[in-house]
BASEZA-82205 format. One record per residue (C-alpha): residue in one letter; x, y, z. Coordinates in steps of 0.001 Angstrom, whole numbers, plus 500000, padded with zeros to 6 digits. Layout:
% BASEZA-82205
AXYZ ...
This chain:
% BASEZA-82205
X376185758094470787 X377058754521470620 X375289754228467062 X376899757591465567 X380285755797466529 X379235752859464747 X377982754575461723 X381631756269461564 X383060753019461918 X381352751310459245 X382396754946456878 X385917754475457730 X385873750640456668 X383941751660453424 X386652754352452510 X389308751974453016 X387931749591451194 X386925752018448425 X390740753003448246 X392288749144448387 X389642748370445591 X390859751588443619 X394850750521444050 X393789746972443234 X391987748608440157 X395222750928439023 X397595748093440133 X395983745693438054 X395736748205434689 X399600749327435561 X400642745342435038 X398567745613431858 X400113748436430549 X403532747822431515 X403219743777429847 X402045745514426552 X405234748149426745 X407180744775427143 X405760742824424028 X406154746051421877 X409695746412422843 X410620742695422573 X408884743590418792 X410871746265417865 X414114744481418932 X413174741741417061 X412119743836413754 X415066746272414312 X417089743135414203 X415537741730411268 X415922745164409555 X419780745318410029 X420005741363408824 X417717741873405987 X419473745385404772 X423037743239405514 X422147739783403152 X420126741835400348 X421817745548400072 X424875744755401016 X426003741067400178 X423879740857397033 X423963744220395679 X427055746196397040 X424750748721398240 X426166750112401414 X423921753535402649 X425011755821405679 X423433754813409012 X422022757523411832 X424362758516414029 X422421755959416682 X422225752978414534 X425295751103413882 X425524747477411666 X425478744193414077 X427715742796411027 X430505744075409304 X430270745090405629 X430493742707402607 X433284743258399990 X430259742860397447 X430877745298394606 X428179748185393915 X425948746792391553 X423030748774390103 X421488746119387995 X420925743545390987 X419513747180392829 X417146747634389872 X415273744129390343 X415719743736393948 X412360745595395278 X410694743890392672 X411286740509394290 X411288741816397575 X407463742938396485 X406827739947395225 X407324737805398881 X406115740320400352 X403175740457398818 X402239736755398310 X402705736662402322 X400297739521403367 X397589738764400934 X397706734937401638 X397810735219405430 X396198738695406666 X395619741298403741 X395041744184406839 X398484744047406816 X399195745559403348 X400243749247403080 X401270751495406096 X400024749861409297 X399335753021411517 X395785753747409370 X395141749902409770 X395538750421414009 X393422753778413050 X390576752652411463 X390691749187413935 X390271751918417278 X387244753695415415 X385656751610413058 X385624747992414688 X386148748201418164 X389939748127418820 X389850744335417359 X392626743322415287 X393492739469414206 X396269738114416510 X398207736618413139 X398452740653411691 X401319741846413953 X403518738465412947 X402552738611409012 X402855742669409142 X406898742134411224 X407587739737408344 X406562741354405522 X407733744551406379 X411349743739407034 X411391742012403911 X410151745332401721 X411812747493403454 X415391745504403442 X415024744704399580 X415414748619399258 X411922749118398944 X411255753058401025 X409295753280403872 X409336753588407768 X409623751261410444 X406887753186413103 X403531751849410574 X405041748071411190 X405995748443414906 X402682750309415044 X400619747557414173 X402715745213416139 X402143746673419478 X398755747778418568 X398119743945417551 X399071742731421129 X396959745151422918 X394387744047421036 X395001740334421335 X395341741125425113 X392045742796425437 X390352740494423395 X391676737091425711 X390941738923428845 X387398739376427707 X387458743099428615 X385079745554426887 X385348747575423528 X386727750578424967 X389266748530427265 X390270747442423913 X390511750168421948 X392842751843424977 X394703748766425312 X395346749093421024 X396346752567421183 X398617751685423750 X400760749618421556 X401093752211418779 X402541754205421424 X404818751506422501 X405659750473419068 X406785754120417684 X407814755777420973 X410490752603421680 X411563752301417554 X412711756214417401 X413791756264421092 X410926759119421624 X408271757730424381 X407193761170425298 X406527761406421099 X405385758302420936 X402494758449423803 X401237761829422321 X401531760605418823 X399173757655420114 X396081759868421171 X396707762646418496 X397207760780415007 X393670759071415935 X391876762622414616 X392328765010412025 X391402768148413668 X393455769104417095 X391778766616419009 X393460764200421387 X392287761038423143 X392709761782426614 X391497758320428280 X395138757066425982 X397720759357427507 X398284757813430557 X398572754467429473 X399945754929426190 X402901756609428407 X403347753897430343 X403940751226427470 X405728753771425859 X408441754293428632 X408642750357428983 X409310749902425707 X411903752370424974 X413698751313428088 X413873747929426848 X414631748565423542 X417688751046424563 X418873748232426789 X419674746507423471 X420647749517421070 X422197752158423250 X420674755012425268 X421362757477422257 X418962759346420204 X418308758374416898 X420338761343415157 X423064763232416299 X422733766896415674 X425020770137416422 X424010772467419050 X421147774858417474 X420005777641418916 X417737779822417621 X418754783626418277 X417720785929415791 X413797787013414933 X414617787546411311 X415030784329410916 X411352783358411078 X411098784965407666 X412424782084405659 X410799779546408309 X407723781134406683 X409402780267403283 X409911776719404489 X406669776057405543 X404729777336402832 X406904775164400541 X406556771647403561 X403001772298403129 X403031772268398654 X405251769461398856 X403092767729401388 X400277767771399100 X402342766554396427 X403440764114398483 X399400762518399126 X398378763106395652 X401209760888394235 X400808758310397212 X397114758272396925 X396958758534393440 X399286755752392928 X397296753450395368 X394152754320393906 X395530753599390267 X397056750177391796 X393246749034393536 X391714749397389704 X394737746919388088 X392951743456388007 X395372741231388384 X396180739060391709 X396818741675394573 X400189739768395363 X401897740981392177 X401002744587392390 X403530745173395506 X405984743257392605 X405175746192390396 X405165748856392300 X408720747046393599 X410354747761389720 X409202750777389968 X410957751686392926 X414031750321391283 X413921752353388392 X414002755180390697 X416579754122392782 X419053752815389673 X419803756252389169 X418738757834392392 X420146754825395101 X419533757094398309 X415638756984397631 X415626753369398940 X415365752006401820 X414876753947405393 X417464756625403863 X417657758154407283 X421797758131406868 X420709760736404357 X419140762787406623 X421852762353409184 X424475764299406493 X422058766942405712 X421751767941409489 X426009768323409524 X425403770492405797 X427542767468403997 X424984767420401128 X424793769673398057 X421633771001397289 X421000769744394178 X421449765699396473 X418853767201398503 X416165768371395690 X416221764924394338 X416747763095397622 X413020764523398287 X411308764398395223 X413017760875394477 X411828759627398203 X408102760869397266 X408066758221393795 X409827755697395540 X407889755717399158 X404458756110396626 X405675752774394476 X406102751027397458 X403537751425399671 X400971752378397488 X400520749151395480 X400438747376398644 X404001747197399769 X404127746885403176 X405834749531405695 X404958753329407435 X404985756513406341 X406730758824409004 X410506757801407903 X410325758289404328 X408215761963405950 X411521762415407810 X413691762208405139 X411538764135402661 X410752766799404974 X414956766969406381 X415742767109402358 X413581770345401652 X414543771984404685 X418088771364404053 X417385772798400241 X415668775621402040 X418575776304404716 X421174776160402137 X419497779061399889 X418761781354402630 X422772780643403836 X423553781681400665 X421596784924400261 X421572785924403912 X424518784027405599 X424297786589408614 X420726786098409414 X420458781648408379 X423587781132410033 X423205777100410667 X421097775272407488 X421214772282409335 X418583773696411705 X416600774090408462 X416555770830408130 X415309769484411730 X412957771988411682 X411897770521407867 X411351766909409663 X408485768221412206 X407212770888409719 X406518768350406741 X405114765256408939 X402729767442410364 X402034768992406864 X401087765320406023 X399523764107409261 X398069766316410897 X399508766286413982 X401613768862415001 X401832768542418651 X403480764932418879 X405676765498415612 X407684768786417280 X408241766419420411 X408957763392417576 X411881765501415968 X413008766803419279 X413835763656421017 X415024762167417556 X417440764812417475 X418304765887420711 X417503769680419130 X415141771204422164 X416625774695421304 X414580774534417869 X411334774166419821 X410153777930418978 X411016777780415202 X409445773925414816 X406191775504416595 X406016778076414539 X406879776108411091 X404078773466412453 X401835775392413136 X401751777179409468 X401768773847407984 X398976772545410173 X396948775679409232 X397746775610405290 X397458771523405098 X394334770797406979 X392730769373403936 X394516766463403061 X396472763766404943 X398358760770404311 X395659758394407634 X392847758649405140 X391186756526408669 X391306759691410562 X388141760815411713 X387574764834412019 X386978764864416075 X385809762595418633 X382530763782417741 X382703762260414361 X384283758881416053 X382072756049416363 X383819754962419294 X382370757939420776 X378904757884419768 X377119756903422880 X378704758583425609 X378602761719423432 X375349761374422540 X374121761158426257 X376916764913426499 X375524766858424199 X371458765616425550 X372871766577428750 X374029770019427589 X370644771274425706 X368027772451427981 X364035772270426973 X364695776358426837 X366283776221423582 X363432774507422144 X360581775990423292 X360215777466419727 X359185773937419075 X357129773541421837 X353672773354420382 X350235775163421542 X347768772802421406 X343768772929421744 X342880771836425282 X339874769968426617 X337819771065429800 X337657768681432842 X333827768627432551 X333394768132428531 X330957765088427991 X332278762569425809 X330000762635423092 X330867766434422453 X334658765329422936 X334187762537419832 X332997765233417257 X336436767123418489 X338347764108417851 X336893763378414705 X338134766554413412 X341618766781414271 X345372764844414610 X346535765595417656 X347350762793419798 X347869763912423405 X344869765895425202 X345539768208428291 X342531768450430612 X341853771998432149 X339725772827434944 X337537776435434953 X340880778622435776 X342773776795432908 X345012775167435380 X345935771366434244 X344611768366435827 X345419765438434134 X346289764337430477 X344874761131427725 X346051759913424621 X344003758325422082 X344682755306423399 X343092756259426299 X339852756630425071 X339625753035423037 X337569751505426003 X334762754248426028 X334690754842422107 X333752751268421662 X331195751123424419 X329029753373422918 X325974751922425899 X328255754257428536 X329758757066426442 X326829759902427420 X327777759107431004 X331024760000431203 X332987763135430819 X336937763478429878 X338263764007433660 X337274760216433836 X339235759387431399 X342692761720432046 X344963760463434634 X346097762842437111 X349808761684437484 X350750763799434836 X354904763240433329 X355884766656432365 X359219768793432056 X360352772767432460 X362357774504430612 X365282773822432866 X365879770307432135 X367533768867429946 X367053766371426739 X368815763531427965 X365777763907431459 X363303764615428526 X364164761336426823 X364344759228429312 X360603759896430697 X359468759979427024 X360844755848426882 X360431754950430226 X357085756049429685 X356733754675425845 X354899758393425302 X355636760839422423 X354736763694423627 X355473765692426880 X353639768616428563 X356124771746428621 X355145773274432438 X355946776788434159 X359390776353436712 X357011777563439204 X354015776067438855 X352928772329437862 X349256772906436750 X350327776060434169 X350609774440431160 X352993775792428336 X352433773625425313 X353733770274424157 X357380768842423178 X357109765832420657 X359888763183420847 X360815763691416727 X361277767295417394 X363612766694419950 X365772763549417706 X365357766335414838 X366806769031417049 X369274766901418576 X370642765572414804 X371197769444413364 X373166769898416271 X375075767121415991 X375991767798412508 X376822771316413507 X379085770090415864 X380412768198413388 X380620771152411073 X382468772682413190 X379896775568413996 X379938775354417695 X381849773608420686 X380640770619422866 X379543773616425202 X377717776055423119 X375363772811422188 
């Protein structure tokens, strides 16, 4: 008795200090999480700041240029009595280009472009490491194209900001790869969730964007969320509690009304691929210009000012513009070439290596064609599209998904942006048409299909799918082999050998029952002693410990004995008896096996489970 109350002593102290280790262990990840949601929301105040200053000294002072604000944004200074001036508009991105280019290329070239595939291809490709120096240079640079009236977002900046200090975090604290790569992902979360006052959006957005087909990294969630709800609480201490766009009080009522959301998204998802082919197309035209990399965002700056001499609400964020269409102040004809205009301009920019993000100029673009949209159907049927604005909110989640594929974080994007929850049912359904119909392109060209296809998933889902195919489903490899009796004489065994390939020899007694098993290797000591080979006979040479599977187990078991053992081959033997010998499994056949599956995982031909 008195050692069965010791033994439940010493469980008790074990579980309780199982469960102080585990707090310790959640406690100490919490502090991490929560100091990375700080440092991303300390970033976006600072680029938000930088944004407004920047869009104050160059559109405003210098160039007269004075476009609508959000309904949550206001300006920290009061307006200039600078004079609208077109000409000083036309060069401005240019120069803007210009410094911003000479500072990314000189300092961190990762930085160039839109920074959320940079924080993509950094989680998959090398580990979740990014240079400490990117989120400073990319901050910079991006304030300063995107304030000279070149177009593009703020969430691919604030993106790689957060994303840098998780990194940077990870990397000082020595903690492993996938610590790292959480830790990244974690920032973009911050970063974006905090910028557009969306941290439900913004922690999704984080595990989704990472894939291409709908696929979410789950291990990211839960600390993404975390950061994300830091950082929008300290960023809203500083800006207001407000969403980022006020909106009228939607409500979708009336079934008949899905028929032009069908409209909508069929036209989201042609102008989506419009959209990549001219961004794309443009940055792959810009990578084949030889000349220094740190004049092509200088080009691709007078470009955008061409655009925006005659079409000045293509610049910039533009997300004013998007404000009016939501209250139905803009004519359709503003709205046509608002989109269109934003696709050149935000494909100018970006794609000759201007730096800023893609989701705000998506925004806009999308808003714009929903409004055009709205507006026709209010025209033809005014008693069925009642409310065009709701065209346009809709627009916003329908086209980013179009171009990103994903759908899930964008509806909750627009939603908190807007404050529009009622349009959850028509953005599903709008989203979920333009997923379907847009699946083969996308703006992250570092998206990977599936966490299958990741590389930071290629061990642990190698070991998975081992785990998950059973010797069963191979025993059409399984090979019948000749087998050699327990009481053959070696010299009769060599005239065998010299006639075939096989490497691996089962030894059989008189009821064909196995008792032991050689290799070729076994049989080096006899072969060359030719004074003893006509005394011995091949059950002195087998061992009896014999390594074998069953049909029930499973590759990853098979595997493991094949290298523990350093052994190729493994006897396949009956679930109910050892000795009853089934043929033999060869390690390539099982790699070979294991590689098609793979692939048709890959494919998309089967699920993790039907492996």
């Amino acid at each position: 008795m008195a050692q069965q109350h010791r033994i439940h002593q010493l469980a008790v102290l074990l579980k309780q200090r199982i469960r102080s280790v585990n707090l310790a262990r959640a406690g100490k990840w919490s502090l991490f999480f929560v100091l990375i949601g700080i440092i991303a929301g300390t970033g976006s105040i600072i680029f938000q700041y930088l944004c407004q200053l920047g869009a104050h000294v160059f559109m405003d002072w210098m160039a007269g240029y004075r476009p609508p604000q959000p309904a949550g944004e206001g300006h920290i200074l009061p307006p200039t009595a600078t004079v609208f001036n077109r000409w000083i508009l036309l060069f401005l991105p240019a120069v803007g280009g210009l410094l911003s280019g000479w500072i990314v290329y000189r300092f961190a070239p990762e930085a160039e472009g839109h920074g959320t595939d940079a924080a993509i291809e950094a989680y998959h490709q090398k580990g979740g490491f990014m240079r400490s120096r990117v989120p400073i240079v990319k901050t910079i640079a991006s304030a300063i194209t995107l304030t000279t009236g070149g177009s593009g977002g703020r969430e691919g900046p604030i993106a790689q900001i957060g994303a840098g200090f998780g990194s940077f975090m990870a990397t000082k604290l020595k903690l492993s790869e996938r610590e790292r790569r959480i830790m990244l992902a974690a920032g973009i979360g911050a970063g974006v969730g905090s910028i557009f006052r969306a941290p439900l959006a913004g922690a999704l957005f984080a595990s989704e964007v990472l894939y291409s087909d709908p696929d979410f990294e789950s291990e990211v969630i839960i600390p993404a969320g975390i950061s994300s709800v830091v950082a929008y609480c300290l960023f809203s201490l500083v800006f207001g509690w407000g969403t980022l766009f006020d909106s009228p009080e939607f409500r979708f009522q009336n079934p008949l009304e899905l028929g032009p959301y069908i409209v909508l998204a069929l036209v989201l998802s042609v102008l989506s691929l419009c959209y990549v082919t001219s961004f794309y197309g443009v940055t792959d035209l810009f990578k084949k210009i030889r000349i220094p990399n740190h004049v092509k965002p200088a080009i691709g700056g007078m470009l955008t000012g061409m655009v925006g001499f005659y079409l000045p609400s293509t610049l910039a964020f533009g997300y004013g513009y998007a404000q009016q269409a939501i209250f139905n102040e803009l004519a359709i004809s503003v709205l046509l070439a608002l989109a269109l205009g934003k696709i050149l301009t935000t494909s100018f920019t970006i794609g000759s290596g201007g730096s800023g993000g893609v989701f705000g100029p998506s925004v806009v673009i999308g808003g714009a064609m929903g409004g055009v949209v709205g507006k026709l159907f209010h025209q033809l049927i005014p008693g069925v599209v009642t409310s065009p604005g709701a065209f346009v909110v809709v627009g916003m989640a329908g086209f980013f998904t179009a171009v990103s594929n994903a759908p899930i974080s964008t509806i909750i994007f627009v939603s908190e942006m807007t404050n529009s929850y009622e349009l959850l049912l028509p953005s599903l359904f709008v989203c979920s048409i333009c997923y379907v119909t847009s699946r083969r392109w996308s703006i992250y060209r570092k998206q990977v299909k599936n966490r299958v296809a990741s590389p930071a998933h290629a061990g642990e889902f190698m070991v998975d799918v081992l785990q998950l195919i059973k010797v069963r489903d191979l025993m059409h490899l399984v090979r019948k082999v000749p087998t050699i009796p327990e009481h053959m004489p070696f010299q009769q065994f060599k005239v065998f050998f010299s006639q075939t390939k096989q490497h691996y020899f089962p030894v059989m007694d008189e009821e064909n029952r196995m008792r032991g098993i050689f290799s070729s290797t076994d049989i080096r000591g006899v072969l060359f002693s030719p004074e003893i080979e006509h005394l011995v006979v091949m059950r002195d040479i087998a061992t009896s410990t014999v390594v074998a599977t069953t049909a029930s187990e499973d590759l990853n078991t098979v595997l493991q004995k094949m290298t523990t053992k350093n052994i190729d081959s493994l006897p396949v033997v009956s679930e109910e008896d050892a000795h009853v010998l089934l043929g033999m499994l060869d390690r390539r056949d099982v790699i070979a096996f294991y590689n098609r599956q793979v692939q048709r995982l890959k494919a998309g031909e089967l699920g993790p489970q039907g492996a």
